[in-house]
mmCIF file of the C-alpha atoms, coordinates in Angstrom:
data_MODEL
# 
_entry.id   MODEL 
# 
loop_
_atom_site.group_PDB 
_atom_site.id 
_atom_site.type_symbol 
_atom_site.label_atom_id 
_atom_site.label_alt_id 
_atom_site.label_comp_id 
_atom_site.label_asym_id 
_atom_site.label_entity_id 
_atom_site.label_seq_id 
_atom_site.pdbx_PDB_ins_code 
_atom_site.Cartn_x 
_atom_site.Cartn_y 
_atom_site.Cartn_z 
_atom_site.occupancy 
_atom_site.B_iso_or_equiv 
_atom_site.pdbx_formal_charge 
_atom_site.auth_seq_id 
_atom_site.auth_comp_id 
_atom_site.auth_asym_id 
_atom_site.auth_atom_id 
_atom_site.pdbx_PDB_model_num 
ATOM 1  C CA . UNK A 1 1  ? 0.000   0.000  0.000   1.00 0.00 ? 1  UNK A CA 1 
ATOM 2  C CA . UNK A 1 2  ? 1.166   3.162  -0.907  1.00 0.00 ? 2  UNK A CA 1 
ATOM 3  C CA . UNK A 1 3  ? 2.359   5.299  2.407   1.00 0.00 ? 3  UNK A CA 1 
ATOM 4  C CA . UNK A 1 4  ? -0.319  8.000  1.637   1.00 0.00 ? 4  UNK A CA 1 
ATOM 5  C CA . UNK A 1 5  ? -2.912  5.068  2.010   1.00 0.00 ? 5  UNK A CA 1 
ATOM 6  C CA . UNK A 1 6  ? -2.242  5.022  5.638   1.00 0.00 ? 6  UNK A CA 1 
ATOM 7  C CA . UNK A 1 7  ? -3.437  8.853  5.662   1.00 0.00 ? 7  UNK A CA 1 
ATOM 8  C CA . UNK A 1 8  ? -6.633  8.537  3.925   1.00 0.00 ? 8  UNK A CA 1 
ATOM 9  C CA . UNK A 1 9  ? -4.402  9.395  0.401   1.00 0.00 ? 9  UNK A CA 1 
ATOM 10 C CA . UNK A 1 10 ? -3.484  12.774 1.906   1.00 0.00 ? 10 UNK A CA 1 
ATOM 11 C CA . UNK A 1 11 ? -0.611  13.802 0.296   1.00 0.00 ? 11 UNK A CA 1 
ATOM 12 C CA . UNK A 1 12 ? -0.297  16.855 2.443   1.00 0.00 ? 12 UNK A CA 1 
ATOM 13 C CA . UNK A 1 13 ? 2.008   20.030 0.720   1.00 0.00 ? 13 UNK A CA 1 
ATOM 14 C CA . UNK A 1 14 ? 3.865   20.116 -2.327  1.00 0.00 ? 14 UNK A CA 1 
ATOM 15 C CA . UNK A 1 15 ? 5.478   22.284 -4.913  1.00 0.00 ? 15 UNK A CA 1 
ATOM 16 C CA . UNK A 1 16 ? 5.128   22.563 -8.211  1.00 0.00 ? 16 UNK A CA 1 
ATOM 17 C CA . UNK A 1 17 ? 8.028   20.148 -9.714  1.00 0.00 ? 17 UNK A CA 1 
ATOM 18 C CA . UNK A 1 18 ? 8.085   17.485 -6.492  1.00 0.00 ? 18 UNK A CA 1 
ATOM 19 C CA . UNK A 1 19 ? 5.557   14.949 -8.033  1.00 0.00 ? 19 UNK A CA 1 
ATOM 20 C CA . UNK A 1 20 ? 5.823   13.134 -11.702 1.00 0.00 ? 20 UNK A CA 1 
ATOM 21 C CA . UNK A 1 21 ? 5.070   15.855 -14.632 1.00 0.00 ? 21 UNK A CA 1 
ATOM 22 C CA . UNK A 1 22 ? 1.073   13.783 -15.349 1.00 0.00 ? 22 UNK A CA 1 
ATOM 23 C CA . UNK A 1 23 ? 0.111   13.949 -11.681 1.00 0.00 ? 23 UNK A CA 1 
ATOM 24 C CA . UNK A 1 24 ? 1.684   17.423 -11.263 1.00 0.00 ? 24 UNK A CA 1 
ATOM 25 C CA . UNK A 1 25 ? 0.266   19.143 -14.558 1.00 0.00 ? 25 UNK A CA 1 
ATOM 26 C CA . UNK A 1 26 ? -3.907  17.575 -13.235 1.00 0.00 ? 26 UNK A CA 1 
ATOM 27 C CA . UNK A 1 27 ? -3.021  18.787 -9.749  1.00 0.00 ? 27 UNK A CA 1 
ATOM 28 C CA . UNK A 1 28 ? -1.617  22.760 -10.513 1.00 0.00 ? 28 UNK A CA 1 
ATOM 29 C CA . UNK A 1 29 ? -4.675  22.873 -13.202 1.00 0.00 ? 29 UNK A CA 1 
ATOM 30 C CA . UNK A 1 30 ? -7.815  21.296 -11.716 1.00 0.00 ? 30 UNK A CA 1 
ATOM 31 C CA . UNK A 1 31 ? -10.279 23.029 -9.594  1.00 0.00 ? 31 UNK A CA 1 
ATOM 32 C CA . UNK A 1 32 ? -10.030 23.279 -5.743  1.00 0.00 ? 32 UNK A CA 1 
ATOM 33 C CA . UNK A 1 33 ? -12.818 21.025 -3.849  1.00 0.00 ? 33 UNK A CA 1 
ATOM 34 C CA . UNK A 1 34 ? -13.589 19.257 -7.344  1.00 0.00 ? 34 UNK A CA 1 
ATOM 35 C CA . UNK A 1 35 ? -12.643 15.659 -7.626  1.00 0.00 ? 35 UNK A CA 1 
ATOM 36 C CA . UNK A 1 36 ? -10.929 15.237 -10.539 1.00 0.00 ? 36 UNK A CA 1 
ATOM 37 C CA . UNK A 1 37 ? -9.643  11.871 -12.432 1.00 0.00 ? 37 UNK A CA 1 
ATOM 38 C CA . UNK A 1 38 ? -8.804  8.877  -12.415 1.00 0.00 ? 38 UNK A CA 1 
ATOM 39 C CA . UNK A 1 39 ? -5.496  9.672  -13.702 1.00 0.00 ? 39 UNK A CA 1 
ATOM 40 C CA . UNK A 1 40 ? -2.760  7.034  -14.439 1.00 0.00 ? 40 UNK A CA 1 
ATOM 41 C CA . UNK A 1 41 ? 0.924   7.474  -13.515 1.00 0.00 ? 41 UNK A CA 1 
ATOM 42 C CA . UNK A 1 42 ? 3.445   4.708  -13.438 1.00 0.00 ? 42 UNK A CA 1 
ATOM 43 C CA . UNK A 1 43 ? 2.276   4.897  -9.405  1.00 0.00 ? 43 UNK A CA 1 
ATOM 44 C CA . UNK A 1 44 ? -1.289  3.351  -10.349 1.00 0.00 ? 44 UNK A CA 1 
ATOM 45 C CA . UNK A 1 45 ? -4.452  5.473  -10.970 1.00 0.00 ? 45 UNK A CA 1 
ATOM 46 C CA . UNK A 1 46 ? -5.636  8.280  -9.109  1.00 0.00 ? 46 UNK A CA 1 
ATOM 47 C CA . UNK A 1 47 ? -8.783  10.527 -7.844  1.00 0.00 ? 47 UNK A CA 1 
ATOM 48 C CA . UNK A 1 48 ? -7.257  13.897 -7.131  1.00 0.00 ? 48 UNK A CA 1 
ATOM 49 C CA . UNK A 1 49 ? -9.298  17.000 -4.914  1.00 0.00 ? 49 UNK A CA 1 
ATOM 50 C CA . UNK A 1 50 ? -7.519  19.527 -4.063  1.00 0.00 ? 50 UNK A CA 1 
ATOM 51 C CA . UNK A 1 51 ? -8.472  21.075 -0.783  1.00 0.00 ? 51 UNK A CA 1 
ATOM 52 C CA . UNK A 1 52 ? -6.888  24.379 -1.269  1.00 0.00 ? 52 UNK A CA 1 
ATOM 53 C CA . UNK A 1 53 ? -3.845  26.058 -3.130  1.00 0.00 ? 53 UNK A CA 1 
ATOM 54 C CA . UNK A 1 54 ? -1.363  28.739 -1.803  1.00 0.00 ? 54 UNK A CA 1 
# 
């Protein structure tokens, strides 16, 4: 299981650049509060919602 997994798939905070150019491009580009996906990265598929953006 992915370590996220353990925290509900919180991936807490990130810049722009830390995660793999797919994941990062959906998550800098979606809207906040709107789930958005699945997307596939070579980490398996995801359902993204971004809770807010600084």
């Amino acid at each position: 299981i992915c370590p996220s997994g353990k925290r509900g798939g919180d991936l807490g905070e990130f810049r722009q650049g830390q995660m793999v150019p797919a994941f990062d491009k959906v998550v800098f580009s979606c809207p906040v509060l709107e789930p958005t996906g699945p997307l596939h990265t070579q980490f398996g598929y995801h359902i993204i919602k971004v809770l807010y953006r600084n």
